[in-house]
N, C-alpha and C positions, 0 to 999 in steps of 0.2 A: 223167256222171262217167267218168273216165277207167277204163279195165279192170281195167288192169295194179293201180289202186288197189283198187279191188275185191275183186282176188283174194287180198292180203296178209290174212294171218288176224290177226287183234286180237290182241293180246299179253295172254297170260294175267294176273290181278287178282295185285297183290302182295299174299300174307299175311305177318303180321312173327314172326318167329320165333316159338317158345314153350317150345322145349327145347333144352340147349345141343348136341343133333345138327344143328337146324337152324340154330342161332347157326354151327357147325363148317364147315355144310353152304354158307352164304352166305359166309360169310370164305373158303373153301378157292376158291367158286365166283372171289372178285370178285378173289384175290390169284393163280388161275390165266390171268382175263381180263387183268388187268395188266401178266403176265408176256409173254404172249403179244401184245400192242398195244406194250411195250417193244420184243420181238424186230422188230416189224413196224417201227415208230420208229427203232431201232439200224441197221438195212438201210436205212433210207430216209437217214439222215445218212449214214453210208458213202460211198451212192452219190453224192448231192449233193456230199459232199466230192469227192469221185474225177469231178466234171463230169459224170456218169451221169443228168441230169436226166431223159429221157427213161425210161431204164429205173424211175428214182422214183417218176415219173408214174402210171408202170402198178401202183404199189402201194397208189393210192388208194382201190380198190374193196376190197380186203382191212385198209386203215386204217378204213375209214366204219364197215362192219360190226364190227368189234373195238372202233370208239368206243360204238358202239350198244349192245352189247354190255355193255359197261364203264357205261355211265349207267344200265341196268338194274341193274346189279347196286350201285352206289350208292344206288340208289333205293331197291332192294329194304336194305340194310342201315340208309338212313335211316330207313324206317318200323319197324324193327326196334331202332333205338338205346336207347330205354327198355329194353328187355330185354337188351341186351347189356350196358348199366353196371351196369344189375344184378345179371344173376348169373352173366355173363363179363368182367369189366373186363380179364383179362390177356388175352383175345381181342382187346378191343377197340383197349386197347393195341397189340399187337402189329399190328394193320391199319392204325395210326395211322404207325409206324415205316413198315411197307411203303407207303404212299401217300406218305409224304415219299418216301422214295427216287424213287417212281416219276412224283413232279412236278417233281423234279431232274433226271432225267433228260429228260425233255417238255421244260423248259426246256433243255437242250442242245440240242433239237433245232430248237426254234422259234431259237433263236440262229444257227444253222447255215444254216435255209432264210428269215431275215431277213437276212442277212449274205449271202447266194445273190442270191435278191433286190433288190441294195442295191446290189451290183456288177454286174447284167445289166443294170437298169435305168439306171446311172451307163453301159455300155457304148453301149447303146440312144441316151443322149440325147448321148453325143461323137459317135457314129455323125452323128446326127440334125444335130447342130451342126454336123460337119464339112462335111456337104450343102449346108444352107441354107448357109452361108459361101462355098460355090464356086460355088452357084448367082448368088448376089446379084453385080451388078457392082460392078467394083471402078473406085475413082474417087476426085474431090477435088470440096468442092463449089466457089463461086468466089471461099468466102474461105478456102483451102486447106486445109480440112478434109476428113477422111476421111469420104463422103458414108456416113449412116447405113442401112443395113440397108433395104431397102423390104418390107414385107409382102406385095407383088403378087408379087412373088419367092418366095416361102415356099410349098410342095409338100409334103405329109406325106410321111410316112416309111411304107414298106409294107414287114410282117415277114410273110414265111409260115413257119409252123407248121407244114408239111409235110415238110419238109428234115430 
């Protein structure tokens, strides 16, 4: 078994609420995780807009753990849902409000790095096209036609990731 797995300590057992401090205590925890995975989402569109891709990059070890983060604390308030309809529904409410907003906003962002995406890889494969097109001879065959494309011709395309 690997080490580094080893040494993560087990994630403490979810108990579900039972008093509305802990109901306060889980809401306050999961609407602060949010905030804070937003901010890190907000920065990361930014940058992608602004062609910053690489400095985005570098935000993904601070997004995993804020997503992780965030699925605990859903988790911890799903086991807790009986008690919150019960005897905090205007809590409950109120985190219903704050999750829409904060899957509108997700959604901006997956729109942003789909759309990033959509154009690197459309740049990638004109790149790609424009090669194989100069590479292939150009020619007629001998009933004057534009001789087709040969695949013996055809060289992948090599991108380094180091640049």
């Amino acid at each position: 078994m690997n080490a580094e797995l080893s040494q993560t300590p087990a994630p403490a057992p979810i108990v579900p609420a039972s008093t509305p401090a802990d109901a306060r205590r889980l809401a306050d925890g999961l609407m602060n995780i949010m905030a804070s995975l937003l901010d890190i989402v907000e920065r990361e569109t930014e940058l992608v807009r602004a062609g910053k891709v690489r400095e985005a990059i570098m935000l993904e070890a601070k997004k995993g753990e804020a997503s992780r983060d965030y699925m605990r604390a859903v988790s911890e308030i799903k086991h807790s849902a009986a008690y919150l309809k019960r005897s905090t529904p205007d809590l409950l409410a109120a985190l219903h409000r704050h999750h829409d907003t904060f899957r509108a906003m997700l959604q901006i962002n997956l729109t942003v790095l789909a759309t990033a995406h959509a154009v690197s890889e459309g740049i990638i494969r004109g790149v790609n096209g424009e090669i194989q097109r100069r590479r292939n001879p150009q020619g007629y065959t001998a009933a004057g036609q534009r001789a087709a494309p040969n695949h013996r011709y055809a060289a992948p395309l090599t991108v380094s990731r180091s640049l």
